[in-house]
C-alpha positions in Angstrom: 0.0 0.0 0.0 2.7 2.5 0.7 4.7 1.5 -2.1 1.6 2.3 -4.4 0.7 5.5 -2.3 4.5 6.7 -3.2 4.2 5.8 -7.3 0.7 7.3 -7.1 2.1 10.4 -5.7 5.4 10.4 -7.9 3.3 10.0 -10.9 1.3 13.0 -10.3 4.8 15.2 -9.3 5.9 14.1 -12.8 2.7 15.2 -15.1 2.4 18.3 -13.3 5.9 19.4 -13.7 4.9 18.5 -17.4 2.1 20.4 -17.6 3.0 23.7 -17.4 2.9 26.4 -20.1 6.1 28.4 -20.7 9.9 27.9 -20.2 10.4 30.3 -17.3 13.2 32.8 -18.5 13.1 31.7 -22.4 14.3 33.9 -24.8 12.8 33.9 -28.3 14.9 35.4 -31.2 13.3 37.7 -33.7 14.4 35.3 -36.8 12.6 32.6 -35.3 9.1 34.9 -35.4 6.4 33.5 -37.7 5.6 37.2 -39.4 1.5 38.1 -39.4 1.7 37.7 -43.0 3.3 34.1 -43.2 0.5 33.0 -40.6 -2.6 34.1 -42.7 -0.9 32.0 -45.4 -0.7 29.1 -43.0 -3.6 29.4 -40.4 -6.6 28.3 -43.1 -4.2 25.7 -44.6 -5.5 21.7 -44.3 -3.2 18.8 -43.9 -1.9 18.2 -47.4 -2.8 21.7 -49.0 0.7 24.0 -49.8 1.6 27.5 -50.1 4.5 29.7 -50.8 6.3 31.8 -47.6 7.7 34.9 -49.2 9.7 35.1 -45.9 10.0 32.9 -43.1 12.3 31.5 -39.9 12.9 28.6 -42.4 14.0 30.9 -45.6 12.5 33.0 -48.6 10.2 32.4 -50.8 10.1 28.3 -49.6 7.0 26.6 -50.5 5.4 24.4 -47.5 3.0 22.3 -46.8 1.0 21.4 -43.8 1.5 17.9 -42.6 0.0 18.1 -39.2 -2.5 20.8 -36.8 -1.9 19.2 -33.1 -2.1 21.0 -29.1 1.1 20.2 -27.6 1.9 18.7 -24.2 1.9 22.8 -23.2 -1.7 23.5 -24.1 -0.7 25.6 -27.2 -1.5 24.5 -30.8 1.3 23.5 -33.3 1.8 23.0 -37.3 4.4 20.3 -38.5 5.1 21.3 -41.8 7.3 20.1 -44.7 9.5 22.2 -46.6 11.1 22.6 -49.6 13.7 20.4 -47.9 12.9 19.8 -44.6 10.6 19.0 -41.8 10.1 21.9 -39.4 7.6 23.1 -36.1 6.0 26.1 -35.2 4.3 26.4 -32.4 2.2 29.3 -30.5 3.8 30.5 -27.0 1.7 32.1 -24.1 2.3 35.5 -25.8 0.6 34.6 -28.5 3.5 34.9 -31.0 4.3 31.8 -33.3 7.9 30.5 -33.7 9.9 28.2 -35.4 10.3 25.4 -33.0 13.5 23.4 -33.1 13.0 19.5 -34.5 14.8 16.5 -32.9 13.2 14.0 -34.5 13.0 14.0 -38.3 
């Protein structure tokens, strides 16, 4: 019982340290800003459907294409999109900005 109590207990420790919202202290770099302009391109897009990014965090004038709309682990929404040669993540943070996302797993 007090072995289960303990797992119980270290289990919810774990999720809510998961749970939370924002990297305390993160810094976000102005190159790594989805622009207002490159979002209305991307925000009515459907999984499959393309467009062309006149500027970006990823490059100029690089065509993408939505592979994926998802919530993250955070509680913000994401896009996993495929570029011209590439994979790449933006996601929204708590100040409602979008960035570019750095991607571990290709």
């Amino acid at each position: 019982m007090k072995c289960s109590l303990l797992t119980a207990v270290s289990a919810a420790i774990l999720l809510a340290a998961c749970s939370q919202t924002a990297v305390p202290g993160r810094i976000i770099a102005p190159q790594d800003v989805v622009s207002y302009d490159a979002l209305n391109l991307l925000t009515p897009l459907t999984p499959g459907q393309s467009t062309r990014l006149a500027s970006s965090p990823w490059g100029n004038n690089i065509n993408v294409v939505l592979l994926q709309k998802y919530r993250a682990a955070t509680g913000f929404d994401c896009m996993r999109l495929k570029l011209d040669s590439q994979t790449a993540l933006a996601c929204q943070t708590p100040d409602n900005l979008w960035v570019a996302e750095p991607t571990y797993i290709q």
